[in-house]
PDB file of N, CA, C, O and CB in Angstrom:
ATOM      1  N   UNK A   1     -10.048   0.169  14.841  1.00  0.00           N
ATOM      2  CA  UNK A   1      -9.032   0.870  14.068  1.00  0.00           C
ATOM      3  C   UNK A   1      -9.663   1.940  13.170  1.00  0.00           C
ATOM      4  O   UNK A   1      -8.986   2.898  12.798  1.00  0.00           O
ATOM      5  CB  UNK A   1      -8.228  -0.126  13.223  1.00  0.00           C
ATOM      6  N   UNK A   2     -10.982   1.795  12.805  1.00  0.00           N
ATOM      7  CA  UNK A   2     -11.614   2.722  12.111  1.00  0.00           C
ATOM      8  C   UNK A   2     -11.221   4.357  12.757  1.00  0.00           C
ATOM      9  O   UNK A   2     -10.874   5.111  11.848  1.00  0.00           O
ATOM     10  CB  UNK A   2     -13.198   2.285  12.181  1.00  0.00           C
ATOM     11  N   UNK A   3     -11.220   4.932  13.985  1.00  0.00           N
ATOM     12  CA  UNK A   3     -11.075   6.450  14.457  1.00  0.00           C
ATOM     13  C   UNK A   3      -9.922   6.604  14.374  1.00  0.00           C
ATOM     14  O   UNK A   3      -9.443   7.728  14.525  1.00  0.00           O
ATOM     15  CB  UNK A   3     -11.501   6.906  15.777  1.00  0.00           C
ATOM     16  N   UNK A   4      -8.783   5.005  13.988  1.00  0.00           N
ATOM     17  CA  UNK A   4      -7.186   6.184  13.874  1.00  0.00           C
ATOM     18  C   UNK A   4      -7.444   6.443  12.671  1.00  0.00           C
ATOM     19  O   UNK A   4      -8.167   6.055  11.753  1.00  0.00           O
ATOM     20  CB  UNK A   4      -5.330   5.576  14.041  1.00  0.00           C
ATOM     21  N   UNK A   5      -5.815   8.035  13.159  1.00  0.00           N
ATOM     22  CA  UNK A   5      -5.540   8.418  11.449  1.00  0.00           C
ATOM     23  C   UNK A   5      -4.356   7.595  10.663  1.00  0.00           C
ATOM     24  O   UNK A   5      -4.145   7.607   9.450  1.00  0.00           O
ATOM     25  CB  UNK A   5      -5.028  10.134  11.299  1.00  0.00           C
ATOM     26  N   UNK A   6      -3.702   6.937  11.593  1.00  0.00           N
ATOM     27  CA  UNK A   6      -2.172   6.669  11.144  1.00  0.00           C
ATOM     28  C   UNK A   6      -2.228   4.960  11.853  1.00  0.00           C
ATOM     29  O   UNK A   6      -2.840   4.440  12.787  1.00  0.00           O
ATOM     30  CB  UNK A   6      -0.713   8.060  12.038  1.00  0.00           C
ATOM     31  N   UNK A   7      -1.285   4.514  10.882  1.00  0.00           N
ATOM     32  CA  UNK A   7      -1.284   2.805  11.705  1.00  0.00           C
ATOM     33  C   UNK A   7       0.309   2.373  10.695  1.00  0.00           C
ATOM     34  O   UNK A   7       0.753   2.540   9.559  1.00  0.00           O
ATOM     35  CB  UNK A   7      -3.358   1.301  11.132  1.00  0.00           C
ATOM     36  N   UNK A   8       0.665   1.810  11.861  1.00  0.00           N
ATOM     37  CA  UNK A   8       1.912   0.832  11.949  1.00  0.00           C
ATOM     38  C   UNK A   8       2.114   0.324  10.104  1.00  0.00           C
ATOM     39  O   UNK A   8       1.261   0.611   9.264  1.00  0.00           O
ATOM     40  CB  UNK A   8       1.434  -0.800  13.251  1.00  0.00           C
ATOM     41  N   UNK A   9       3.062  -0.247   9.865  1.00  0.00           N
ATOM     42  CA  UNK A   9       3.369  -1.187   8.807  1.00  0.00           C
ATOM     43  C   UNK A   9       2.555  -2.820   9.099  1.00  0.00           C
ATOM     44  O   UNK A   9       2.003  -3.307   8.112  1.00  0.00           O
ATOM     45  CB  UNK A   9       5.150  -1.288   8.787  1.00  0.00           C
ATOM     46  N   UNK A  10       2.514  -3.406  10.077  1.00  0.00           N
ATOM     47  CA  UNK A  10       1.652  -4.438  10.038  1.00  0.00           C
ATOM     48  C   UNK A  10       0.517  -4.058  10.443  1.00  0.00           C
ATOM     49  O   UNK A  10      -0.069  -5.015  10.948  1.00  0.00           O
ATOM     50  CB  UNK A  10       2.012  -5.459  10.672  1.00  0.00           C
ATOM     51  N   UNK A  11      -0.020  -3.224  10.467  1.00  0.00           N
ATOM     52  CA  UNK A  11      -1.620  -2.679  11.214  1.00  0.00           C
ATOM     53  C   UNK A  11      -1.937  -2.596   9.654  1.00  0.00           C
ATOM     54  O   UNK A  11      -2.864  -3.304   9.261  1.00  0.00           O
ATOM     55  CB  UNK A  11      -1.826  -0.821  12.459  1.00  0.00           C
ATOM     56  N   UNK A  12      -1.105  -1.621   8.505  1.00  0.00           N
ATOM     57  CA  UNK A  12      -1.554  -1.302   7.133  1.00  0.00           C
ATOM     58  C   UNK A  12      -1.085  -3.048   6.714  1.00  0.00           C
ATOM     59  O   UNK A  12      -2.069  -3.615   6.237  1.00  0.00           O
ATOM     60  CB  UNK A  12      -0.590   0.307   6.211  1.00  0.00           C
ATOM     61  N   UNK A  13      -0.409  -3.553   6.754  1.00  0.00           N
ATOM     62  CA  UNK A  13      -0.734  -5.390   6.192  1.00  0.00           C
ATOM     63  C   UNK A  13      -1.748  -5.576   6.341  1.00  0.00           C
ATOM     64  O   UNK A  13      -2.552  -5.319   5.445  1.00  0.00           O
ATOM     65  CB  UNK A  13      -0.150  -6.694   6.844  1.00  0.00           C
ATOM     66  N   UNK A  14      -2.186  -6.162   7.679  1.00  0.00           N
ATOM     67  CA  UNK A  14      -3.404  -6.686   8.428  1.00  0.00           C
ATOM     68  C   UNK A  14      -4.777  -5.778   7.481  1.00  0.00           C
ATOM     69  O   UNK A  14      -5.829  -6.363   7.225  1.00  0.00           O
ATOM     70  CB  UNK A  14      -3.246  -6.204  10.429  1.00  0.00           C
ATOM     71  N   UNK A  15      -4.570  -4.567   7.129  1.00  0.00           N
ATOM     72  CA  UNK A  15      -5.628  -3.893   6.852  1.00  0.00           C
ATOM     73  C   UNK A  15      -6.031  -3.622   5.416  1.00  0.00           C
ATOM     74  O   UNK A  15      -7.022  -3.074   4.934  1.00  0.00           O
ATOM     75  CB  UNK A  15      -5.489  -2.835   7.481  1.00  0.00           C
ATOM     76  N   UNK A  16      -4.558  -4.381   4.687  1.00  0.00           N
ATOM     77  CA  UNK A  16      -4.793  -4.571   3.034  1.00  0.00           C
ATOM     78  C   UNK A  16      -4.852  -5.923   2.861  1.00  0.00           C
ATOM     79  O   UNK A  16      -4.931  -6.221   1.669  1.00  0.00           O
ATOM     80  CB  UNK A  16      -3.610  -3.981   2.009  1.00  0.00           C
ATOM     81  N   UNK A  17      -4.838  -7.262   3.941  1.00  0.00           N
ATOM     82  CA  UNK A  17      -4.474  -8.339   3.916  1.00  0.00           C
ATOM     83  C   UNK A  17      -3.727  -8.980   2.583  1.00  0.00           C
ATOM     84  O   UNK A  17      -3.995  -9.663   1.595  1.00  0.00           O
ATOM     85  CB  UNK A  17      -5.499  -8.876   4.289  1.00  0.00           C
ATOM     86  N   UNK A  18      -2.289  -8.113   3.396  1.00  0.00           N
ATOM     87  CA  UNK A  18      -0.864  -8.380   2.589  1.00  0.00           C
ATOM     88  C   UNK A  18       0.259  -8.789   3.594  1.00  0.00           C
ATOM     89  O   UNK A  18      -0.032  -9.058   4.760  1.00  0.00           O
ATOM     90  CB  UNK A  18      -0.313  -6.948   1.751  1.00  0.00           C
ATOM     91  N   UNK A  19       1.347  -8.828   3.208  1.00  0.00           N
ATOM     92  CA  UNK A  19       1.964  -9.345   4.207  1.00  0.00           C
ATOM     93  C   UNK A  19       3.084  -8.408   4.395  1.00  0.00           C
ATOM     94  O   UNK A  19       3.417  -7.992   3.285  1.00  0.00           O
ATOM     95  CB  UNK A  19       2.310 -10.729   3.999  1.00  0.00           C
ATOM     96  N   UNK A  20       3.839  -7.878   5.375  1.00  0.00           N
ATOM     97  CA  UNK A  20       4.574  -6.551   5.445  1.00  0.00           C
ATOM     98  C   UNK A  20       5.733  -6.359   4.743  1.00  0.00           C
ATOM     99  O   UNK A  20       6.469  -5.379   4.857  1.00  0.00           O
ATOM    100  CB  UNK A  20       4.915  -6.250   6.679  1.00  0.00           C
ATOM    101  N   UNK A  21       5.925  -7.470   3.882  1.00  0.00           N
ATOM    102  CA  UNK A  21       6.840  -7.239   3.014  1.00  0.00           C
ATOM    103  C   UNK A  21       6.063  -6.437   1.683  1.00  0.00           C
ATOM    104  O   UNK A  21       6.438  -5.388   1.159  1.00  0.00           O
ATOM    105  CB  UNK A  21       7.553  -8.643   2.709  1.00  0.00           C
ATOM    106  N   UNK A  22       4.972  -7.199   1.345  1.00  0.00           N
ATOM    107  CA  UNK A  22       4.119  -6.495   0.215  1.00  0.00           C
ATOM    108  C   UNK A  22       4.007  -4.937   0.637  1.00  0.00           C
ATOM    109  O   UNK A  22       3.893  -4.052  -0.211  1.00  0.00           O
ATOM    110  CB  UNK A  22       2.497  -7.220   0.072  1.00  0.00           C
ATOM    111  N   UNK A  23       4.042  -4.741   1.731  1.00  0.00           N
ATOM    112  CA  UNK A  23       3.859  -3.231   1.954  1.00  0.00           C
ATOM    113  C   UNK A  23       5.042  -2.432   2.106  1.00  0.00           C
ATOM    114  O   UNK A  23       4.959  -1.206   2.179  1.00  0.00           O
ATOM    115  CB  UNK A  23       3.087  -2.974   3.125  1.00  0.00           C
ATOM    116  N   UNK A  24       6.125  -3.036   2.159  1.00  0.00           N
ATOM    117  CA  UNK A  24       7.711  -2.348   2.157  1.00  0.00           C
ATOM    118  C   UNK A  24       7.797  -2.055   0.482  1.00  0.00           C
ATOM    119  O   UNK A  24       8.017  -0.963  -0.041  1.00  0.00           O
ATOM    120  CB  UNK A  24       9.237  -3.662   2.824  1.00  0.00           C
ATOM    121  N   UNK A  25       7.503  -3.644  -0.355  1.00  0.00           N
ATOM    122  CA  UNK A  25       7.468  -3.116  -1.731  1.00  0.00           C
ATOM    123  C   UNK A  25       6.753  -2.181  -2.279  1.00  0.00           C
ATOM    124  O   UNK A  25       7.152  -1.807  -3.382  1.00  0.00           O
ATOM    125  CB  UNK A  25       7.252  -3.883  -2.417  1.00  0.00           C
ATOM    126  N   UNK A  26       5.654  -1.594  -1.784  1.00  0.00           N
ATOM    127  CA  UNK A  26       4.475  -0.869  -2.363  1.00  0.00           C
ATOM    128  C   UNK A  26       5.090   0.726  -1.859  1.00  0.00           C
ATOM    129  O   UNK A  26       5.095   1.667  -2.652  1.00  0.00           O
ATOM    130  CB  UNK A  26       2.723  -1.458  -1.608  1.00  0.00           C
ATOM    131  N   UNK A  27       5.419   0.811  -0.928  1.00  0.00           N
ATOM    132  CA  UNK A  27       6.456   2.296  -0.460  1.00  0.00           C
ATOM    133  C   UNK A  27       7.863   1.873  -1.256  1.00  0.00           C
ATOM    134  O   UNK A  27       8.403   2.946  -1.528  1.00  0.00           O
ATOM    135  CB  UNK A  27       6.858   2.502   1.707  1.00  0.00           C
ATOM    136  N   UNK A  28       8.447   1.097  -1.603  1.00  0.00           N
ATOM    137  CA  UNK A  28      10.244   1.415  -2.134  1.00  0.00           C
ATOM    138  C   UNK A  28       9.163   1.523  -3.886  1.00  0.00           C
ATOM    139  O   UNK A  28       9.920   2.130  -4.644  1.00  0.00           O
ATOM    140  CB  UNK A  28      12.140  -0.632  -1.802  1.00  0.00           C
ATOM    141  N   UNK A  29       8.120   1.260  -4.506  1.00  0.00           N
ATOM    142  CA  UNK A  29       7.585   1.486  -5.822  1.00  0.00           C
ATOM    143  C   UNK A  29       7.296   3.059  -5.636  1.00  0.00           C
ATOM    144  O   UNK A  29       7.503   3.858  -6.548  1.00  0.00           O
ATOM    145  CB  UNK A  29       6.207   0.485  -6.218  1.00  0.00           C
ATOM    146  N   UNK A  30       6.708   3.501  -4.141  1.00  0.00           N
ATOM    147  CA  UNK A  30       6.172   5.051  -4.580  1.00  0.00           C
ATOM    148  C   UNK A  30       4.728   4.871  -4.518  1.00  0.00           C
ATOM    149  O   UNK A  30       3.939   5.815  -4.486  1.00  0.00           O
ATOM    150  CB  UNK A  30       6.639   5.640  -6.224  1.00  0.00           C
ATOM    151  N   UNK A  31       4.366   3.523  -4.500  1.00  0.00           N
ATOM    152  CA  UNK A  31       2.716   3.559  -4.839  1.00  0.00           C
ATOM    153  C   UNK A  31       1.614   3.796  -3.480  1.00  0.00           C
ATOM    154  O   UNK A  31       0.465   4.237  -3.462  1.00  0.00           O
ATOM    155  CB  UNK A  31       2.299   1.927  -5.561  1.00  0.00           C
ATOM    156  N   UNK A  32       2.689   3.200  -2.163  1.00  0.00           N
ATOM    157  CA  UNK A  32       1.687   4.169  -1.428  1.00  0.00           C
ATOM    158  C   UNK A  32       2.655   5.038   0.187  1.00  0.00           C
ATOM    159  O   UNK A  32       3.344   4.610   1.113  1.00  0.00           O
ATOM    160  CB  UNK A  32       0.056   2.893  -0.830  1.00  0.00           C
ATOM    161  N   UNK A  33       2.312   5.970  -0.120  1.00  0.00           N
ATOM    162  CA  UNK A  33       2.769   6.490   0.680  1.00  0.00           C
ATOM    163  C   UNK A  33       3.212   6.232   2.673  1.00  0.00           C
ATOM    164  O   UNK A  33       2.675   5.501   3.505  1.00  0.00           O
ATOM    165  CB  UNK A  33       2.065   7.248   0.260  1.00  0.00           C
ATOM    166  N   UNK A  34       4.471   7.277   2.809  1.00  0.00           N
ATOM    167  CA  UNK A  34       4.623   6.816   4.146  1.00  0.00           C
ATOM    168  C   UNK A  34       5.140   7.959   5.001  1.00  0.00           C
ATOM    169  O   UNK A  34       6.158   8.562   4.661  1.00  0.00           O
ATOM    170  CB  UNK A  34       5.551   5.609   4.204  1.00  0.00           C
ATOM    171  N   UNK A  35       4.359   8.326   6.284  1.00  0.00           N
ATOM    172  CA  UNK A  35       4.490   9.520   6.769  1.00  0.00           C
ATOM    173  C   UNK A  35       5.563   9.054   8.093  1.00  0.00           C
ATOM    174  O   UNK A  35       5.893   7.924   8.452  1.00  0.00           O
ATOM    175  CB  UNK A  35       2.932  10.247   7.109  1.00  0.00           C
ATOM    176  N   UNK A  36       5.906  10.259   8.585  1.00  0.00           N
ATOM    177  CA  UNK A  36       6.858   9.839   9.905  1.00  0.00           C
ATOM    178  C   UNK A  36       6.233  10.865  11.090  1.00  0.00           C
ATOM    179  O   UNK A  36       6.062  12.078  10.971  1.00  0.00           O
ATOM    180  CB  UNK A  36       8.817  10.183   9.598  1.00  0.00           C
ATOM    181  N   UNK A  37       6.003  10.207  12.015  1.00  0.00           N
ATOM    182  CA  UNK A  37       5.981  11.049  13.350  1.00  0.00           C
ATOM    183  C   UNK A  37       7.143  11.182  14.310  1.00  0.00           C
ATOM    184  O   UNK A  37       7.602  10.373  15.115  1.00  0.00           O
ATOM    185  CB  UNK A  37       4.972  10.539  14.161  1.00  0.00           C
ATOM    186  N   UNK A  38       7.398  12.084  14.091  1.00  0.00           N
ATOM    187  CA  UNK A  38       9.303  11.879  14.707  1.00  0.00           C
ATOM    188  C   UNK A  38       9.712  11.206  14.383  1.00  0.00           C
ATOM    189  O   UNK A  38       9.910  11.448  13.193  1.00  0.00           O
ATOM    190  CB  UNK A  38       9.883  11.621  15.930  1.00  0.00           C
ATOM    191  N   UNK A  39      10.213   9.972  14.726  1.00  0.00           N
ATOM    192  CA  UNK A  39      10.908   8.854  14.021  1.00  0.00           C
ATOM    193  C   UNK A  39      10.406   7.578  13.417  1.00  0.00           C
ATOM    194  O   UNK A  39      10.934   6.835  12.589  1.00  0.00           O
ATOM    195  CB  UNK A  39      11.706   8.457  14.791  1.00  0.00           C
ATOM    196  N   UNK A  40       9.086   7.500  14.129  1.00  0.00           N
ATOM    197  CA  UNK A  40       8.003   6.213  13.638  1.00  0.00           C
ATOM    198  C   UNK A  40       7.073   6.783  12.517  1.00  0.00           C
ATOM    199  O   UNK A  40       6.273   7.699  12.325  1.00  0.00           O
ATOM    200  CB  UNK A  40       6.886   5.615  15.023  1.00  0.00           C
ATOM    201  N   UNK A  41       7.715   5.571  11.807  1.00  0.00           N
ATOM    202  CA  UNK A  41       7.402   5.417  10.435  1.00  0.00           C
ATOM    203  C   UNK A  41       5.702   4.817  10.593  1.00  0.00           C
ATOM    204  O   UNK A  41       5.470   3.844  11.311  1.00  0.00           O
ATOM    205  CB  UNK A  41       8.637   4.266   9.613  1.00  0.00           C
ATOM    206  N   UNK A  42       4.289   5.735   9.619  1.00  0.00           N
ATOM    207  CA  UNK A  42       3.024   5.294   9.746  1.00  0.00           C
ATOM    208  C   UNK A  42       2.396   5.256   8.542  1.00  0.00           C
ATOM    209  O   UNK A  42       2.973   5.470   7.475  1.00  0.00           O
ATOM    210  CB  UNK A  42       2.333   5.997  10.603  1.00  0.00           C
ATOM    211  N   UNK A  43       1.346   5.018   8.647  1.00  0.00           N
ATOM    212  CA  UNK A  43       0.875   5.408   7.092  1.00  0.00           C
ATOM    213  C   UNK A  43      -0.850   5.700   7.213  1.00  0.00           C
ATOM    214  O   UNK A  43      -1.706   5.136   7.894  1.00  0.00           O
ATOM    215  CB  UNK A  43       1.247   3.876   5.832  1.00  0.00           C
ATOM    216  N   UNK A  44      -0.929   6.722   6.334  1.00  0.00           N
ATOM    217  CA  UNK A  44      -2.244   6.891   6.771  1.00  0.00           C
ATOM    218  C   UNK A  44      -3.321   6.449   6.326  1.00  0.00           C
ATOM    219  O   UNK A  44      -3.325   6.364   5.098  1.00  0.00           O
ATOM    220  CB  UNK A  44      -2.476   7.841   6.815  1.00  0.00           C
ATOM    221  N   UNK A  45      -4.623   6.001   7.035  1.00  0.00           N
ATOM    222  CA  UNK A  45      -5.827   5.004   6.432  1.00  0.00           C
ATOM    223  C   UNK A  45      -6.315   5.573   5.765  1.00  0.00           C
ATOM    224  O   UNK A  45      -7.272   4.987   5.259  1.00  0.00           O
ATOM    225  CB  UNK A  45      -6.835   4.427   7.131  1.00  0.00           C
ATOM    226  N   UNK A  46      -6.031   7.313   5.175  1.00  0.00           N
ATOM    227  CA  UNK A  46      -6.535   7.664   4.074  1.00  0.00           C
ATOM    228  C   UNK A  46      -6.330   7.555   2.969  1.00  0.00           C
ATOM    229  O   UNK A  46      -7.036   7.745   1.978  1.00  0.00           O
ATOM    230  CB  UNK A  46      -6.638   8.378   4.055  1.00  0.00           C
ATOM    231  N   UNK A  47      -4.839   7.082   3.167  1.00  0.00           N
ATOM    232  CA  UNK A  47      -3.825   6.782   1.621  1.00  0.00           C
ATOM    233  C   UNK A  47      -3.935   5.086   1.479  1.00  0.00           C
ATOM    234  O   UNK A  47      -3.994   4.520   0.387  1.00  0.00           O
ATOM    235  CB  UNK A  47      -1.687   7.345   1.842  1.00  0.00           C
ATOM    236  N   UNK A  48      -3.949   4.527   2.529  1.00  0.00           N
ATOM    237  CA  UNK A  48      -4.517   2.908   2.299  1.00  0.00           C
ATOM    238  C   UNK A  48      -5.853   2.835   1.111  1.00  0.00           C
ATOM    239  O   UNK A  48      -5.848   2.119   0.110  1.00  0.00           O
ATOM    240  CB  UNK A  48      -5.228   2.242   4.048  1.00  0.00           C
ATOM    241  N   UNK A  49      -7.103   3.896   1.583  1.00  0.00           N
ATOM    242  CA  UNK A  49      -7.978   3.396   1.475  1.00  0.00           C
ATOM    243  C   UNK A  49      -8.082   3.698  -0.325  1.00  0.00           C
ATOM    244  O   UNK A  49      -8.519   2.845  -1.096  1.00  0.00           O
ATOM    245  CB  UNK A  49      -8.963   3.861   2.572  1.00  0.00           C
ATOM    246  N   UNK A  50      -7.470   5.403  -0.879  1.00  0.00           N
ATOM    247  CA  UNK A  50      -7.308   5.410  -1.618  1.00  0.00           C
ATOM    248  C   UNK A  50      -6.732   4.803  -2.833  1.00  0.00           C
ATOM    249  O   UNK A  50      -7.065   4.825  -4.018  1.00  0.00           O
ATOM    250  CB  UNK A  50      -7.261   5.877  -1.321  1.00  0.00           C
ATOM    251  N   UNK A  51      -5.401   4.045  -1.931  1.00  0.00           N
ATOM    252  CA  UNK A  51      -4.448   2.920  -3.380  1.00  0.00           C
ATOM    253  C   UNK A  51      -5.897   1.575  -3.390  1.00  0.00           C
ATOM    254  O   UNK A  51      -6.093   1.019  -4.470  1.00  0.00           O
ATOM    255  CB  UNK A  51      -1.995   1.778  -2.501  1.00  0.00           C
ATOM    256  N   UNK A  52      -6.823   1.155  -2.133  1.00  0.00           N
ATOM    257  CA  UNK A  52      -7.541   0.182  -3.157  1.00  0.00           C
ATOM    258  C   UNK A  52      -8.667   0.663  -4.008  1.00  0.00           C
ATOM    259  O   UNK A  52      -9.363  -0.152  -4.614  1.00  0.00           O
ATOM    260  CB  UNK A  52      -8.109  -0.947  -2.438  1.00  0.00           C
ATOM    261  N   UNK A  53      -8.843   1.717  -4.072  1.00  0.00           N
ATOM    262  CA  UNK A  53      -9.871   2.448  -4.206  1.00  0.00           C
ATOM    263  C   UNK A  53      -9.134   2.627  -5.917  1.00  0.00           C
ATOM    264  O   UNK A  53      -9.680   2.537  -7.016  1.00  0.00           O
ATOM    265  CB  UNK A  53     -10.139   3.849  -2.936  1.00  0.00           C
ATOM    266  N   UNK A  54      -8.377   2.775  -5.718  1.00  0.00           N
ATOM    267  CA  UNK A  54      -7.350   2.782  -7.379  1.00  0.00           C
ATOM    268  C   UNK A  54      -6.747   1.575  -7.528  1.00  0.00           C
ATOM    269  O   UNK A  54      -5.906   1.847  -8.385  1.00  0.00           O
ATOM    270  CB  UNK A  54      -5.925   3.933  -7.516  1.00  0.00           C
ATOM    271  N   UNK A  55      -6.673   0.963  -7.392  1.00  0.00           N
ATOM    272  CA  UNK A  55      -6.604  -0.724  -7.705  1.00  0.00           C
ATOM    273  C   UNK A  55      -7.932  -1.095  -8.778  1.00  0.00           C
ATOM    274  O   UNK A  55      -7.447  -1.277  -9.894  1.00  0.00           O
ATOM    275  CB  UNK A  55      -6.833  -1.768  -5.980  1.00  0.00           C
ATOM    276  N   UNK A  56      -9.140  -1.231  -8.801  1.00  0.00           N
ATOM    277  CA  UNK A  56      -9.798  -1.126  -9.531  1.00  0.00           C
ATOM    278  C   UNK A  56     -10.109  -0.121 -10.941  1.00  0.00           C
ATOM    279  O   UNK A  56     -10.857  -0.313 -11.899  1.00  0.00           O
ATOM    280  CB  UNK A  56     -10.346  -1.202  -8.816  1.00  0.00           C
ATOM    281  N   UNK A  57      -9.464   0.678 -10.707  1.00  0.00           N
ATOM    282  CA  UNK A  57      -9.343   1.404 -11.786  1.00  0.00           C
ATOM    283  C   UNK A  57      -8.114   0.507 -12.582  1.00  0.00           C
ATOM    284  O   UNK A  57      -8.375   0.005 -13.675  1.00  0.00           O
ATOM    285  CB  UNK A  57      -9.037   3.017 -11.385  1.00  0.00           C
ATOM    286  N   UNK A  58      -7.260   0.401 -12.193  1.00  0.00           N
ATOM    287  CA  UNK A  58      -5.914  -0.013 -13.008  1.00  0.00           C
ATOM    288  C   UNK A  58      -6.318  -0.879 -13.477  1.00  0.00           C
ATOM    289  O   UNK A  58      -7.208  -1.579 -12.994  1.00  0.00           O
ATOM    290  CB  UNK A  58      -4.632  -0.341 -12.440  1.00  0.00           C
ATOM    291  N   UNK A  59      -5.520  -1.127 -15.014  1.00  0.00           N
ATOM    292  CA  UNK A  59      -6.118  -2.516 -15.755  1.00  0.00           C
ATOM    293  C   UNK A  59      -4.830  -3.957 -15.295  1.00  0.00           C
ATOM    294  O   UNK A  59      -3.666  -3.872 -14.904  1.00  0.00           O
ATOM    295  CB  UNK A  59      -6.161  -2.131 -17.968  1.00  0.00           C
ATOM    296  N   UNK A  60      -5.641  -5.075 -15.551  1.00  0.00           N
ATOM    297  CA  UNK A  60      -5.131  -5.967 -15.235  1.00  0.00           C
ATOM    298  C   UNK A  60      -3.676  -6.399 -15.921  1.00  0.00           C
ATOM    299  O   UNK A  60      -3.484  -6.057 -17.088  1.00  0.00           O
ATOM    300  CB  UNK A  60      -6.065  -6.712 -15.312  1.00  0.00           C
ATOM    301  N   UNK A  61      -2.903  -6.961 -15.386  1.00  0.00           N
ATOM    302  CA  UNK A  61      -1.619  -7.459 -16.090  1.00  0.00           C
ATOM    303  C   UNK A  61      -2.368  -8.272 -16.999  1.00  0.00           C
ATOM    304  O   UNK A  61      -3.377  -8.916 -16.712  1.00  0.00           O
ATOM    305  CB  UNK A  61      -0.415  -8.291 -15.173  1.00  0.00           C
ATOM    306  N   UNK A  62      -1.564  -8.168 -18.597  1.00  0.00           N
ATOM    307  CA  UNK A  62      -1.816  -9.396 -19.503  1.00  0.00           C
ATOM    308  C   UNK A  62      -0.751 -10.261 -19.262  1.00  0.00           C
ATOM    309  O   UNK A  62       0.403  -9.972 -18.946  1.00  0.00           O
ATOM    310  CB  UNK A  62      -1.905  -9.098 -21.038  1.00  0.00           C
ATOM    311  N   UNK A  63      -1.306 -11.455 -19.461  1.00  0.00           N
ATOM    312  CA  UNK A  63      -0.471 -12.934 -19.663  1.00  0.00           C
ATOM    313  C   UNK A  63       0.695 -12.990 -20.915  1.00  0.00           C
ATOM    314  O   UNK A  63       0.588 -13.437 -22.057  1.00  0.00           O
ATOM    315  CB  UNK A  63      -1.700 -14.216 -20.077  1.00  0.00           C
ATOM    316  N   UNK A  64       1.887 -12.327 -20.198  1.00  0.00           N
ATOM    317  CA  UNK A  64       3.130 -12.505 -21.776  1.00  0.00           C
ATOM    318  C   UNK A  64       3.469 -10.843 -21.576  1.00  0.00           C
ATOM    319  O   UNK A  64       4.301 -10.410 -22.373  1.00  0.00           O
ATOM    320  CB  UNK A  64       2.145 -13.047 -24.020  1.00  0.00           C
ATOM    321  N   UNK A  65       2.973  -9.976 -20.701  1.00  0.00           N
ATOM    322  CA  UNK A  65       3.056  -8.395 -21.031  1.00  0.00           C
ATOM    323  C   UNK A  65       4.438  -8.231 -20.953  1.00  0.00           C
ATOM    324  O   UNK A  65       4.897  -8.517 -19.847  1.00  0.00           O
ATOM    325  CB  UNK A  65       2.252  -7.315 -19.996  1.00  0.00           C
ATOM    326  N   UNK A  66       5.397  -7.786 -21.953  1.00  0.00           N
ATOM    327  CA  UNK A  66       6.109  -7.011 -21.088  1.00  0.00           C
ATOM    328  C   UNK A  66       7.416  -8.467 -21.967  1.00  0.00           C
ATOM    329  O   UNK A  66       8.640  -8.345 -22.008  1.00  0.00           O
ATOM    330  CB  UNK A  66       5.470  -6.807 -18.927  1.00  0.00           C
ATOM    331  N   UNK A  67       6.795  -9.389 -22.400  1.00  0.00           N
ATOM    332  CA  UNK A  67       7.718 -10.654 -23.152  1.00  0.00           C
ATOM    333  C   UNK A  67       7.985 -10.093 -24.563  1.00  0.00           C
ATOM    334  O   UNK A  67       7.107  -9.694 -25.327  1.00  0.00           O
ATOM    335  CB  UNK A  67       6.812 -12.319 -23.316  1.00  0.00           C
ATOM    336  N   UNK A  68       9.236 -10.113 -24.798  1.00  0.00           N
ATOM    337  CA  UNK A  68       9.754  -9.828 -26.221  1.00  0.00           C
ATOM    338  C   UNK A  68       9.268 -10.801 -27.321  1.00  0.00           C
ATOM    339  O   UNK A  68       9.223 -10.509 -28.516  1.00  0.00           O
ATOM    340  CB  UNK A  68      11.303  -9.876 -26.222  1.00  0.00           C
ATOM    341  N   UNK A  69       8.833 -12.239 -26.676  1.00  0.00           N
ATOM    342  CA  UNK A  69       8.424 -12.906 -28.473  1.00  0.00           C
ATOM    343  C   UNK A  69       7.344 -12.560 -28.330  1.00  0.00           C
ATOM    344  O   UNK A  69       6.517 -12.729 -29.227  1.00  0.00           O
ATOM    345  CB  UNK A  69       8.469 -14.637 -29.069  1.00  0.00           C
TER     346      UNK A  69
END
């Protein structure tokens, strides 16, 4: 899979080892992109490689973030 440019919704699961729902949520957030070739929906291993590549940058959720007390 390394010489494609573009791969399926479970090819990008299999290749973030997520499950293809995690990757429906991660496109309806905006966080990673999704290209179309005529009508099939792909995504490219350059934009995969970049969101983990920015995953480490982002800081971690705190425990309570986001709790009003």
């Amino acid at each position: 899979m390394a010489d494609r440019l573009l791969v399926t919704k479970g090819e990008a699961a299999q290749r973030l080892s997520v499950s293809v729902r995690t990757i429906e949520r991660l496109v309806a957030a905006g966080r990673l992109p999704l290209v179309h070739v005529e009508r099939a929906a792909r995504f490219r291993v350059s934009d995969l490689e970049t969101y983990v590549h920015e995953l480490s940058e982002m800081p971690a959720p705190q425990p309570g973030a986001g709790d009003p007390s």
